[in-house]
N, C-alpha and C positions, 0 to 999 in steps of 0.2 A: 671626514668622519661623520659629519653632519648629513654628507649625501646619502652615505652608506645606512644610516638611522633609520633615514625618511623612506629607503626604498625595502628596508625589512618593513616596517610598518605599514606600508602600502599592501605587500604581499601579503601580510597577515591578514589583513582586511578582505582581500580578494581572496582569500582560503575562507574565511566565515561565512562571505557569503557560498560560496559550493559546499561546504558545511549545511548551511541549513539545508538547501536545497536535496541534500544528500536525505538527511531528515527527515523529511518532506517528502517524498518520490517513497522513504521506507515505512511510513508511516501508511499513504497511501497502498501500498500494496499488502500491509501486514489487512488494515479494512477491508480490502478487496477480496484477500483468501477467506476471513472468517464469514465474509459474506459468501464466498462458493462455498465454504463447508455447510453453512448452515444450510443454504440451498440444497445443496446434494443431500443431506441426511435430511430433512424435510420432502424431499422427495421419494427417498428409497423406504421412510417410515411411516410416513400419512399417508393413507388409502386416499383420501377426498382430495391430496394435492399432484399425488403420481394421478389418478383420473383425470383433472381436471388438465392438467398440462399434456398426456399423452394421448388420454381419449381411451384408454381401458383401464379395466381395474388391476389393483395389485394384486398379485399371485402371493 
């Protein structure tokens, strides 16, 4: 019974940790997109940053 304790408990722990990591990897990509949205829309709405990146002006 005692074995049986130790190795749920063990597993719990090794689930927390891919848990966080889970977290972690959605967290990074939740940053990631609002850094492409912002880019994207900073680019299709600022004249001076569609120029500067493409090399013509906005239409």
């Amino acid at each position: 019974m005692n074995q049986n304790f130790q190795a749920i408990v063990q597993n719990t722990r090794e689930d927390n940790t891919s848990n966080d990591q889970t977290f972690l990897l959605g967290g990074v990509l939740i940053v990631f997109n609002l850094f492409v949205m912002l880019f994207v829309g900073l680019y299709w709405m600022n004249p001076v940053m569609h120029e500067f990146i493409s090399g013509r002006p906005l239409l």
